[in-house]
N, C-alpha and C positions, 0 to 999 in steps of 0.2 A: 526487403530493405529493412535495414535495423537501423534506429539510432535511437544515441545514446545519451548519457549526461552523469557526471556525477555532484553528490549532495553531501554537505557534511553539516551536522545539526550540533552546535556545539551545547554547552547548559542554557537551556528555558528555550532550545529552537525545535518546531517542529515545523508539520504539511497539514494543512485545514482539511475536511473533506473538500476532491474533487474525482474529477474522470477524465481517460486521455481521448474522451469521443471525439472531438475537433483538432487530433492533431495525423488524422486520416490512418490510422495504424485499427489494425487486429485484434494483436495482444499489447501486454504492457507487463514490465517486471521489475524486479530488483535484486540485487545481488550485494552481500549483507559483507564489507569487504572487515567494519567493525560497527556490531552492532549489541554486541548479548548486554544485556542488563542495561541497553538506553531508551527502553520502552519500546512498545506493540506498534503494529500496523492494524489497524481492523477493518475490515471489510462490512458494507453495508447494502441493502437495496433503500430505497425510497423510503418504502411501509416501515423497517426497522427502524431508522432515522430518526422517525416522526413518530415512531411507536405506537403506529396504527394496527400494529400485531398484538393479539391477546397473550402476555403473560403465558397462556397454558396453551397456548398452542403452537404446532410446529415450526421452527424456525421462525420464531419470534425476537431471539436473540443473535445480534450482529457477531463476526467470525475474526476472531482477534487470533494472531500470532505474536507469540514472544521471540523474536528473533536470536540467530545465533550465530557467531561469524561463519561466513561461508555458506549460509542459507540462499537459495535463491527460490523467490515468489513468481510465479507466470499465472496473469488472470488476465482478464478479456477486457480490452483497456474502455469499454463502458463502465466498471463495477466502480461504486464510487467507495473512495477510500479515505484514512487519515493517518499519522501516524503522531502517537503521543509524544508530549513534549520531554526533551531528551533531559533527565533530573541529576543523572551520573555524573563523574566527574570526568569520563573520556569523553571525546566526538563519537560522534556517528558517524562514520561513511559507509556509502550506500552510492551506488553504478545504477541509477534508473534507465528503463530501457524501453523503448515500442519497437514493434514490431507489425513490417504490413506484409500481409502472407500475398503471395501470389500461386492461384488456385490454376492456373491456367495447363 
C-alpha cells in the first residue's frame, strides 16, 4: 500500500524534525519534482540530535542531502528527519510518500 501527499514550501516554509512511525507504513520517501538550491533534508537518530555523540567519533554527525530535481529519498519511515527552511526564491515541491510492505 502506498500513499502519498504532495508539499510545496514556498520562502521561509519548511518540516520540523519528525518520523512517519504512527502512520503504520515501512518506508517513507520523497520525490524532489523542484527542489535544487531550496535547502537539505537531514536525516538524524536520537544521539545525533541531542549530540550525545563525540565530535571524534563515528557517525557523530547527522546525514544531510542537498537535493536535486528528480531526486528521490527512500528511508525507513522511523528515521527522524527535517528539511531546511526553503531561502530561494522558487517553491519546493516535493511528492512525499509511505509505504507499507507486505512481506507475506
Amino acid at each position: 500500500k502506498i500513499v502519498y501527499w504532495t508539499n510545496i514550501n514556498r520562502f521561509g516554509g519548511g518540516n520540523l524534525f519528525h518520523t512517519h512511525y504512527r502512520a503504520d507504513c515501512d518506508l517513507s520517501g520523497v520525490y524532489y519534482v523542484q527542489g535544487e538550491g531550496t535547502g537539505s533534508i537531514k536525516f538524524a537518530t536520537h544521539e545525533q540530535m541531542y549530540f550525545m555523540i563525540p565530535s571524534h567519533m563515528p557517525n557523530a554527525k547527522m546525514i544531510e542531502h542537498q537535493p536535486k530535481d528528480g531526486d528521490i529519498i527512500l528511508f525507513p519511515s522511523y528515521f527522524l528527519h527535517d528539511v531546511y527552511i526553503n531561502t530561494a526564491a522558487k517553491k519546493r515541491i516535493t511528492v512525499g510518500f509511505n509505504i507499507k510492505l507486505n512481506l507475506q
